[in-house]
VODREN-402261 format. One record per residue (C-alpha): residue number from 1; residue in three letters; x, y, z. Coordinates in steps of 0.5 Angstrom, whole numbers. Layout:
<atoms>
ATOM     i    aa    east   north      up
ATOM   NUM   ala       X       Y       Z
...
</atoms>
This chain:
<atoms>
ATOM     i    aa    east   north      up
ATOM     1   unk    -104      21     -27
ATOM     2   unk     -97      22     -23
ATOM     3   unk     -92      17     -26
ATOM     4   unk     -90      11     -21
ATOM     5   unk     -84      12     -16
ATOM     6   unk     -78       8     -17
ATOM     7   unk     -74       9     -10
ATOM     8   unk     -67       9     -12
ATOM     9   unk     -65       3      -7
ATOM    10   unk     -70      -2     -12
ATOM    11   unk     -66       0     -18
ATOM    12   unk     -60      -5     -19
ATOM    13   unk     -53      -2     -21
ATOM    14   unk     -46      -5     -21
ATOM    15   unk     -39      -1     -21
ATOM    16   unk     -33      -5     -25
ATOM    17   unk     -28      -7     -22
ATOM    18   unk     -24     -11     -28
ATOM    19   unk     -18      -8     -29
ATOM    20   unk     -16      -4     -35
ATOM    21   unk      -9      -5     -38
ATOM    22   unk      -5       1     -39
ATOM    23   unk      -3      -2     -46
ATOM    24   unk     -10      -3     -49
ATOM    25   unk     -12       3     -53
ATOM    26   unk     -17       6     -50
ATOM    27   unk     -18      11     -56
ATOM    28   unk     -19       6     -60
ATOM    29   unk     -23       2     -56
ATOM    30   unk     -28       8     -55
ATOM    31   unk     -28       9     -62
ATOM    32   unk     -31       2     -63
ATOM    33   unk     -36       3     -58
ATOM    34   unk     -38       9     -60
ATOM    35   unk     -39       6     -68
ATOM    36   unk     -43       0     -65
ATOM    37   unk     -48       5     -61
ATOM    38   unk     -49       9     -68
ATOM    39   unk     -50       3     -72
ATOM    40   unk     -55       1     -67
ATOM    41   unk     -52      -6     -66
ATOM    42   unk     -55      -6     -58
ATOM    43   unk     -50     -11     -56
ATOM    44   unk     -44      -6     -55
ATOM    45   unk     -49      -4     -48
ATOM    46   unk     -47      -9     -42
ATOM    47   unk     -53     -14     -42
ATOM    48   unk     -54     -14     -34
ATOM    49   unk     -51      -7     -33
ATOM    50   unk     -52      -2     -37
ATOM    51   unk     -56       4     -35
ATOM    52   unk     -59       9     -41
ATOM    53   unk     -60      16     -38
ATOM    54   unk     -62      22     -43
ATOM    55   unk     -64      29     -42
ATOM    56   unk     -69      31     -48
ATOM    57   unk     -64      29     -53
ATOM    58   unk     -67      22     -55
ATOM    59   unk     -74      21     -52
ATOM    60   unk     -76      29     -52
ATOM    61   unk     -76      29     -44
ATOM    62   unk     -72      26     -38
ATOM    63   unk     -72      19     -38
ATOM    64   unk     -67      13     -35
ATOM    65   unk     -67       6     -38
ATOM    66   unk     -64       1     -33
ATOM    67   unk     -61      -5     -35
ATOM    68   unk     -57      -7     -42
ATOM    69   unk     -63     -10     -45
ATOM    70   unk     -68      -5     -43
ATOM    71   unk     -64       1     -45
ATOM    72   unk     -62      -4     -52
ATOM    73   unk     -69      -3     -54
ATOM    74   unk     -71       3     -52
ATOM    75   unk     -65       5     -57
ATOM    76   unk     -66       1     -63
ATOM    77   unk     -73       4     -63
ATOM    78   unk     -72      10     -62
ATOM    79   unk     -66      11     -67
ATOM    80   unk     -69       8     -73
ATOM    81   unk     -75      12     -72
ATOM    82   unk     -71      19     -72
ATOM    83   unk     -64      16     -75
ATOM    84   unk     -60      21     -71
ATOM    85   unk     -54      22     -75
ATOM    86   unk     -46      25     -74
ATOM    87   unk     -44      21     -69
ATOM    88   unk     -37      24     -67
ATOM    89   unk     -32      20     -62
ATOM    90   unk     -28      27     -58
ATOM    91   unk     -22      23     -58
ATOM    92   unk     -18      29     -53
ATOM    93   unk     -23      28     -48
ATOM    94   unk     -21      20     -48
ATOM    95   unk     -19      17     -41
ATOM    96   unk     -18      11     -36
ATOM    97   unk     -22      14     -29
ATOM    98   unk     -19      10     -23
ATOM    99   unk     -22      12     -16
ATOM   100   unk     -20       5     -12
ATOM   101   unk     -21      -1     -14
ATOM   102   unk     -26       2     -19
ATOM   103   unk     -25       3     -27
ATOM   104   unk     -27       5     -33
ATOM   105   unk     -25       8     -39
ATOM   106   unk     -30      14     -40
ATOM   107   unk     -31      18     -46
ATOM   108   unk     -35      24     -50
ATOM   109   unk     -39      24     -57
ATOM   110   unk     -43      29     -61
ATOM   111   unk     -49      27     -65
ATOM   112   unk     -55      30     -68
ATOM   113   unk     -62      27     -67
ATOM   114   unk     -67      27     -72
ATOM   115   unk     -72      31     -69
ATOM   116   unk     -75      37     -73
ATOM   117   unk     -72      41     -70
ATOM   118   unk     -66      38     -70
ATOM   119   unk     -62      38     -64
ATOM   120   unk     -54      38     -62
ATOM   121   unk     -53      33     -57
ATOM   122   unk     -48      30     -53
ATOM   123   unk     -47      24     -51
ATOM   124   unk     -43      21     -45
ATOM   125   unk     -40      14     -44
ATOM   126   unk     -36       9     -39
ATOM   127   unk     -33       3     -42
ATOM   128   unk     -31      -4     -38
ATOM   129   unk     -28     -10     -40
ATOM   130   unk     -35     -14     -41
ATOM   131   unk     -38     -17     -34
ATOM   132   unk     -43     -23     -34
ATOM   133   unk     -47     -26     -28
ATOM   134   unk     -41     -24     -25
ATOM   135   unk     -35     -27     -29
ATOM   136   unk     -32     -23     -34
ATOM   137   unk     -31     -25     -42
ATOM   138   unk     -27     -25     -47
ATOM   139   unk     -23     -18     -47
ATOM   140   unk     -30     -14     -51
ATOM   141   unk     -30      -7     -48
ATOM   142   unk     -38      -5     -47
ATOM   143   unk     -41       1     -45
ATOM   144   unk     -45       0     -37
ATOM   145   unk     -46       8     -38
ATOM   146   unk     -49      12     -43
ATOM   147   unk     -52      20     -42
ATOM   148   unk     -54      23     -48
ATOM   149   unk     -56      31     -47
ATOM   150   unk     -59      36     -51
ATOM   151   unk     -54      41     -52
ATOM   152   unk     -57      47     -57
ATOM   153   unk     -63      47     -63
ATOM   154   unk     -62      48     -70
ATOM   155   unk     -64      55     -70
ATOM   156   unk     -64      58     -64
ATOM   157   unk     -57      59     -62
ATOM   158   unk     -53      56     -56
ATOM   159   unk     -56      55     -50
ATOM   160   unk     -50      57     -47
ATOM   161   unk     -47      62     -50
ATOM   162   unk     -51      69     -50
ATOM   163   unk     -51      72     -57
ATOM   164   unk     -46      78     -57
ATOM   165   unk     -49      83     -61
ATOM   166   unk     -54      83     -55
ATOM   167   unk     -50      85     -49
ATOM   168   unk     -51      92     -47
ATOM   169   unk     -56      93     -52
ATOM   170   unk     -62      90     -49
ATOM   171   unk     -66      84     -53
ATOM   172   unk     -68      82     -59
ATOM   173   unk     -75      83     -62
ATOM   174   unk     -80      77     -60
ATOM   175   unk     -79      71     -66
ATOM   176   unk     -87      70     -68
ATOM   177   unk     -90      76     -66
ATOM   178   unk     -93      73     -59
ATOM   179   unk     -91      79     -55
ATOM   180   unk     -96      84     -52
ATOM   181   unk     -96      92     -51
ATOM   182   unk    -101      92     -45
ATOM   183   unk     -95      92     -38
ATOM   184   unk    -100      86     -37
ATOM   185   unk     -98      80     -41
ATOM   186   unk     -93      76     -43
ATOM   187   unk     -90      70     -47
ATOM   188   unk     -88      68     -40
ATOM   189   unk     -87      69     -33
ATOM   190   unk     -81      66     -29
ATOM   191   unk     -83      65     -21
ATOM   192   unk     -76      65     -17
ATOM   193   unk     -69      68     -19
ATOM   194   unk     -64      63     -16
ATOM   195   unk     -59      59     -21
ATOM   196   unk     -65      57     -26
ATOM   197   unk     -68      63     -25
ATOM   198   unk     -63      67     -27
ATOM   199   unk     -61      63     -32
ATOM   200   unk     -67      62     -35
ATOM   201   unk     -69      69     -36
ATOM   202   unk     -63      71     -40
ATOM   203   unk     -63      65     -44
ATOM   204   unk     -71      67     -46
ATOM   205   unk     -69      75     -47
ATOM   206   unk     -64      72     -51
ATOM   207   unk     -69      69     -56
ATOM   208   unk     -73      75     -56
ATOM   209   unk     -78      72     -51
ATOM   210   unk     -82      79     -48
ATOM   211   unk     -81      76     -41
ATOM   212   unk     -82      78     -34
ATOM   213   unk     -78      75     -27
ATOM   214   unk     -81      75     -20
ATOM   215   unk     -78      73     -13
ATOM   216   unk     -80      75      -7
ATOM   217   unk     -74      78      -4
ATOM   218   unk     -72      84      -5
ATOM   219   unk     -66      83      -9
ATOM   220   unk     -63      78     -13
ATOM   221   unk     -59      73      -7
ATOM   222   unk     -58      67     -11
ATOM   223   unk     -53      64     -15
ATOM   224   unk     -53      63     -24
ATOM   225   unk     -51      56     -26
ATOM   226   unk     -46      59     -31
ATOM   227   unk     -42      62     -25
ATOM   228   unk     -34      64     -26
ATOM   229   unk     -32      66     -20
ATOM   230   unk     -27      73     -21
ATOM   231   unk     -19      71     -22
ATOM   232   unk     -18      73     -14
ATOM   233   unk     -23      70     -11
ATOM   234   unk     -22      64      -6
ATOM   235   unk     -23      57      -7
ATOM   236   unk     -30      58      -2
ATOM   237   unk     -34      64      -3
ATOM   238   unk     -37      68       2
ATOM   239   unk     -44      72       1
ATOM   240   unk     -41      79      -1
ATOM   241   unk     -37      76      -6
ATOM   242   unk     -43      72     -10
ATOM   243   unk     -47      78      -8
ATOM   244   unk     -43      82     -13
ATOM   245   unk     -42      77     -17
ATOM   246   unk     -50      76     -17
ATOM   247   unk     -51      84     -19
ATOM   248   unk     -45      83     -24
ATOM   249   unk     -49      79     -28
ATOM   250   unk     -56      82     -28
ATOM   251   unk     -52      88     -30
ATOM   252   unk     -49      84     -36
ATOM   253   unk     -54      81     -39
ATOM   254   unk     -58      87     -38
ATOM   255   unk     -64      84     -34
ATOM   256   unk     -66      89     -29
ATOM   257   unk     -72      91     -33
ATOM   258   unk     -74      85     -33
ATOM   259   unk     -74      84     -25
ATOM   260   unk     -80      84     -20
ATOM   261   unk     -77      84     -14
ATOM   262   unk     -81      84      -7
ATOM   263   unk     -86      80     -12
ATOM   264   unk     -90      73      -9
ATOM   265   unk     -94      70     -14
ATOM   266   unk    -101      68     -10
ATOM   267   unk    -104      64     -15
ATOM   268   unk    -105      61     -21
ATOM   269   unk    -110      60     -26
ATOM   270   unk    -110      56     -34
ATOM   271   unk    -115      59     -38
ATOM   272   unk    -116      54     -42
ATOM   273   unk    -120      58     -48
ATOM   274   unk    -114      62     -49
ATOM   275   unk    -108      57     -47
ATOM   276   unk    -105      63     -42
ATOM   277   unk    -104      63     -36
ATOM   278   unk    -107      69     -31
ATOM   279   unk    -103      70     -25
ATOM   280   unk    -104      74     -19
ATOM   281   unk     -98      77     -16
ATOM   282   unk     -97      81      -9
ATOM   283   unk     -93      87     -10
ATOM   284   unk     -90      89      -4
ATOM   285   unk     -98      89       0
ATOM   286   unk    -100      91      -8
ATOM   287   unk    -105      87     -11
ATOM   288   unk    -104      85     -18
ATOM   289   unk    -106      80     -25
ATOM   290   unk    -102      79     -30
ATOM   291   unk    -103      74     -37
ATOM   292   unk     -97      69     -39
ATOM   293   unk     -97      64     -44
ATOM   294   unk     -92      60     -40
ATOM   295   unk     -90      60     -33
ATOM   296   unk     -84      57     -30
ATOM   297   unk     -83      56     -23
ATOM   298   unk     -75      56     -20
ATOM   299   unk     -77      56     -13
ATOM   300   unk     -71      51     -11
ATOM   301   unk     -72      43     -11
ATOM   302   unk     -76      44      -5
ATOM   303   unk     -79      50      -4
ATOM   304   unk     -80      54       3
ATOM   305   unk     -85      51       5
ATOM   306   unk     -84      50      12
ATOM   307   unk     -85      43      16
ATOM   308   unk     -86      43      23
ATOM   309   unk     -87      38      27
ATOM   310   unk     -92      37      33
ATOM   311   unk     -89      38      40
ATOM   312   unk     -91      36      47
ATOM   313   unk     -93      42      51
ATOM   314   unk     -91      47      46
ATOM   315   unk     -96      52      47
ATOM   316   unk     -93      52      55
ATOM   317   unk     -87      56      52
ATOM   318   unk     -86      63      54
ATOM   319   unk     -80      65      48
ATOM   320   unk     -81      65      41
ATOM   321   unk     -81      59      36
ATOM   322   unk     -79      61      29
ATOM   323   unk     -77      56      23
ATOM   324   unk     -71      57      20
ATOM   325   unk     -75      58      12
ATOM   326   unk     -75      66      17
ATOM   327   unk     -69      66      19
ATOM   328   unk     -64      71      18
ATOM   329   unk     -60      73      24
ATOM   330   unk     -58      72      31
ATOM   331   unk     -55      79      33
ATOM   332   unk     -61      81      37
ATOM   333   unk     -61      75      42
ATOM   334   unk     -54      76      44
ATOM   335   unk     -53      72      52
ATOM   336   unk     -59      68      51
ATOM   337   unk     -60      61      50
ATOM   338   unk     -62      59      44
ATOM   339   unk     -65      52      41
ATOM   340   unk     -64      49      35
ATOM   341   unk     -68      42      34
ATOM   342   unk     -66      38      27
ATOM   343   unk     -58      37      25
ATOM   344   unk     -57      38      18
ATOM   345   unk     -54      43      15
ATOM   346   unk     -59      48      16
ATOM   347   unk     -59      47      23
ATOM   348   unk     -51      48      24
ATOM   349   unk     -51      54      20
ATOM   350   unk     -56      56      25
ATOM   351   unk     -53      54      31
ATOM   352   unk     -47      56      28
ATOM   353   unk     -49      63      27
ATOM   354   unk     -52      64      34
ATOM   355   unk     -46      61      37
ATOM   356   unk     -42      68      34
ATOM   357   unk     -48      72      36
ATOM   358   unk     -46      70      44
ATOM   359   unk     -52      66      45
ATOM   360   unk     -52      59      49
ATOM   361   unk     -54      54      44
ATOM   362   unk     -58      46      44
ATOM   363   unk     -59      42      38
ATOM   364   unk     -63      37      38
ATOM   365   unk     -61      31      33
ATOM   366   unk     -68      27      31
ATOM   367   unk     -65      22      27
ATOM   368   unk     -57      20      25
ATOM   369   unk     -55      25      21
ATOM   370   unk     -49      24      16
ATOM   371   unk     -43      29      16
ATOM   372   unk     -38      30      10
ATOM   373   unk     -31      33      11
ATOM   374   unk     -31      38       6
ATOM   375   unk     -24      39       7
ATOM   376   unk     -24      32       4
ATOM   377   unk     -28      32      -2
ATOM   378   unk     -24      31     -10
ATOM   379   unk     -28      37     -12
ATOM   380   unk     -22      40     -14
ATOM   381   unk     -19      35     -19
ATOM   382   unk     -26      37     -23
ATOM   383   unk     -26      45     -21
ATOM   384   unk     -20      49     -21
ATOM   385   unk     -18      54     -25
ATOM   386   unk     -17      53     -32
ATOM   387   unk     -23      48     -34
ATOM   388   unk     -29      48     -37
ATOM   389   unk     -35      49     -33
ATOM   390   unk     -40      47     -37
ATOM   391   unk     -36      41     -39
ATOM   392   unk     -35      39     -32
ATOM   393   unk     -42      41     -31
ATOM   394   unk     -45      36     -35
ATOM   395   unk     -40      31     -32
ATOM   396   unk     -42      31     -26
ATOM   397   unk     -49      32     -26
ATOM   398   unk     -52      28     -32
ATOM   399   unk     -50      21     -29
ATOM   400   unk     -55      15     -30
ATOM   401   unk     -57      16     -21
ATOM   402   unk     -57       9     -20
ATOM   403   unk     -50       8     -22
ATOM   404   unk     -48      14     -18
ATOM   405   unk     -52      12     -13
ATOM   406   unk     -47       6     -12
ATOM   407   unk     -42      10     -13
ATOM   408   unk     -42      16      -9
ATOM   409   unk     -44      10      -3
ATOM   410   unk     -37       7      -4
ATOM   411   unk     -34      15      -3
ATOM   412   unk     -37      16       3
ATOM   413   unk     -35      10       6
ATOM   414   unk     -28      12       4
ATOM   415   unk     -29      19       7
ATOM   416   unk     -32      15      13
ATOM   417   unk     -26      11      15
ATOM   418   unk     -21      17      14
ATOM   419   unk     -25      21      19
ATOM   420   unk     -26      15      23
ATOM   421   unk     -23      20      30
ATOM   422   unk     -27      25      29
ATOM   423   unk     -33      21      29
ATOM   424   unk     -31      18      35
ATOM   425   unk     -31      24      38
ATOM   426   unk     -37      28      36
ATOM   427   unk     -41      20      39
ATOM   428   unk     -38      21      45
ATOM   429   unk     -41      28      45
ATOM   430   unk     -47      26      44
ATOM   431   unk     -47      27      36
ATOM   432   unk     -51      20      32
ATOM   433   unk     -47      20      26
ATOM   434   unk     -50      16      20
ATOM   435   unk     -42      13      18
ATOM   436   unk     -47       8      12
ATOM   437   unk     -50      14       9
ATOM   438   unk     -54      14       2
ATOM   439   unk     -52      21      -1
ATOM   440   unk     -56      20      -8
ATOM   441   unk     -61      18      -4
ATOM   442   unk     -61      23       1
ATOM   443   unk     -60      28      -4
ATOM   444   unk     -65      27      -9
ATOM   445   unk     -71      23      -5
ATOM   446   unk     -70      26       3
ATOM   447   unk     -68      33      -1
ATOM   448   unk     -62      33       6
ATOM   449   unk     -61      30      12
ATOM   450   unk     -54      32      11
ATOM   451   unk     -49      35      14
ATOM   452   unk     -43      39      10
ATOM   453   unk     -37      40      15
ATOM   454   unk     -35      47      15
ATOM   455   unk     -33      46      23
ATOM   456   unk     -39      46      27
ATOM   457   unk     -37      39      28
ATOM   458   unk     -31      41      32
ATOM   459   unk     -36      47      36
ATOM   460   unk     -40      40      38
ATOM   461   unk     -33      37      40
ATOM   462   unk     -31      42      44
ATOM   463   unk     -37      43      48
ATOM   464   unk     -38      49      45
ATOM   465   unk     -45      46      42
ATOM   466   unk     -50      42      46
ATOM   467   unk     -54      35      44
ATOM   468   unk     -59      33      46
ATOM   469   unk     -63      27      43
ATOM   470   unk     -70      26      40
ATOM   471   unk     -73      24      47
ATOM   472   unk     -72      30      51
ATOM   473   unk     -76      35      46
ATOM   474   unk     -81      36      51
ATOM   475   unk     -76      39      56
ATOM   476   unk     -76      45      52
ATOM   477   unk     -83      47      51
ATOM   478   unk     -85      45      59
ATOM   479   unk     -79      46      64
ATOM   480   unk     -76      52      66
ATOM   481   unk     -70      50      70
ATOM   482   unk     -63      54      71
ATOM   483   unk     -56      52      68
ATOM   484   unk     -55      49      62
ATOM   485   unk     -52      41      61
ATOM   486   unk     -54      35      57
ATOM   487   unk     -59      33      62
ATOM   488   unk     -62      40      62
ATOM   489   unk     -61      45      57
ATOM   490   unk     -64      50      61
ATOM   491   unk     -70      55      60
ATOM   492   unk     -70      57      53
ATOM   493   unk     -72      65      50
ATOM   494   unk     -71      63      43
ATOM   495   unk     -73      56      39
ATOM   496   unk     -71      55      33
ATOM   497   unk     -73      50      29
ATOM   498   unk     -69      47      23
ATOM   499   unk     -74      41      20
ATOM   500   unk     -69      38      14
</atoms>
């Protein structure tokens, strides 16, 4: 049975906005609620507030409890079944966090839990001046925000961290003697060789895991999670420099051997009698079966599968209507016109490349769109050289969702206001933009709908690109008119559909 969806707009969450003195002591306050939190007095968490979110460190899964209440008791009864132990305050990573008129004092701890194996975790906290219905009391701090993440397994080495007595020297041998001599099992099976994939993979030939990773490319083309960029790369990188870099680190963790590229996995089969796995794979146009005991699946948050919608009059279109899922280039309809219909980042990157390739280009918008100006976002203040990746990692991405939800509300409304001109033009060009935009809720629910500005925006401002809206999608499958303007786009060789 599926577990019930809770949309992020039904679930409450506040950002504090009491002031925090410059002459409290922020450490000190930290440490007491850090002391409460481990001697399990729930109070400490704000009653009407506070959200609880863990990743496998407590509940063994990813769970969020929302409201002081529900989070209080889900902590008491958990830790006095587990009695996690070695709660630590890190008192360096202390500090007051002031981004308008919000604040907090945020703050990191390290436990152990109490499972068997015990785990190492991390625990993260935001601290405010204790607000109820509204009015704030008497000067107690409590935490509205708590993270706790599982960081490493007695036993098992830091995931983080590839063991040094494996570089160049392959993998060690399999822990439980779960490993087959037949080339036709494994203990697992990775499907995808993106970030997860690639991460994955090594972190199971770390723990001398007999496995295999399959992607449908013919070469390794995405991005591992641990990335550090080389000390003469620039700020943004282009698909050369992650290309090499994506090289460098199969070659380091020596995972070639472990790679089937070209390789779709068709279909996949429980053996319930066995607990594995069959799988069927396609090899280049060869057919071949495979047994795992696992299988995991790192094919992106949605996956290429394509989403096309119904068009009046699409099969009276003479040219080719190809979805963005099988695009690769522009170059070989140089001094055509082109379409593009969807407006997100998909569709800007396309219209974008074949703006470069001399192709006249339409989008259509189907719905507003949200535009970010990358050139305002704070993510410098997190990622510059010299930081902690994983530490940053772990800030950013472990948040309690409603809370960054509200949060990340506020920063595109602030971006919004500072880009308010750019908006008027791209309006009077035809361009809807959605100036209210729920980026959590785009993000994680609508997976898109978005667009990050790297300067398509100014090509629609300058004419460059053409809009058109929703309503005349048809003109594109029926008419065949010459000349090119927002009332008629003109006769179209290439339609490219971007669905996001």
């Amino acid at each position: 049975m599926p577990a019930p969806s809770f949309p992020l707009a039904s679930l409450p969450a506040t950002l504090f906005t009491a002031p925090i003195p410059e002459t409290a002591d922020h450490v000190q306050i930290a440490k007491d609620c850090i002391d409460r939190l481990a001697a399990n007095d729930v109070s400490v968490l704000a009653p009407d507030t506070a959200h609880w979110r863990d990743l496998l460190a407590m509940t063994s899964t990813l769970r969020t409890f929302t409201s002081g209440i529900s989070a209080g008791a889900a902590w008491r009864d958990i830790t006095a079944l587990h009695k996690p132990s070695g709660f630590k305050l890190e008192k360096e990573s202390v500090v007051v966090v002031r981004k308008g008129p919000l604040s907090s004092i945020d703050a990191r701890f390290h436990f152990t839990n109490g499972l068997q194996p015990r785990g190492r975790c991390l625990g993260l906290v935001k601290i405010a001046p204790d607000v109820v219905h509204g009015e704030e009391t008497d000067g107690e701090y409590k935490i509205w925000s708590l993270s706790t993440i599982l960081e490493s397994i007695d036993g098992y080495g830091d995931p983080d961290i590839y063991p040094p007595n494996l570089l160049g020297k392959g993998t060690l041998d399999p822990r439980h003697g779960d490993s087959h001599h037949e080339p036709s099992h494994f203990d697992a099976l990775v499907v995808g060789l993106g970030p997860s994939g690639l991460s994955t993979l090594a972190r199971l030939k770390a723990l001398g895991v007999n496995a295999i990773a399959c992607d449908k490319t013919p070469q390794v083309d995405s991005l591992p999670f641990n990335f550090k960029p080389p000390e003469n790369a620039p700020y943004y990188l282009g698909a050369e420099d992650l290309k090499e870099y994506y090289q460098s680190f199969v070659d380091r963790y020596k995972l070639a051997d472990s790679l089937w590229l070209s390789t779709t996995a068709e279909h996949v089969k429980f053996n319930s009698d066995k607990t594995s796995w069959t799988v069927s794979l396609n090899q280049s146009g060869n057919q071949r079966t495979i047994v795992a005991r696992h299988v995991v699946f790192c094919i992106g948050f949605t996956g290429r599968q394509a989403r096309v919608p119904v068009f009046p009059y699409r099969d009276e279109f003479t040219g080719e209507v190809l979805h963005s899922v099988d695009y690769i280039s522009a170059s070989q309809w140089a001094g055509k016109r082109g379409v593009v219909i969807g407006t997100a980042n998909t569709g800007h990157d396309v219209a974008e490349d074949m703006l470069h390739a001399g192709m006249d280009v339409t989008m259509v918008q189907r719905s507003r769109t949200a535009v970010l100006n990358v050139e305002r976002l704070p993510l410098h203040q997190a990622f510059h050289k010299g930081v902690n990746v994983p530490d940053v990692d772990k800030s950013f991405f472990t948040n309690p969702l409603a809370i960054e939800r509200v949060f990340m509300k506020e920063v595109a409304h602030q971006m919004a206001l500072q880009d308010k001109e750019r908006f008027e033009k791209l309006e009077e060009n035809g361009f809807k933009v959605n100036r209210e935009a729920d980026l959590t809720q785009i993000l994680f629910e609508q997976a898109g709908r978005h667009y990050m500005d790297v300067g398509v925006s100014q090509m629609i401002i300058d004419g460059k690109v053409i809009l058109l809206p929703r309503s005349q999608d048809e003109v594109f499958f029926h008419t065949n008119i010459q000349g090119r303007s927002r009332s008629n786009p003109g006769a179209q060789s290439q339609i490219y559909e971007s669905i996001n």
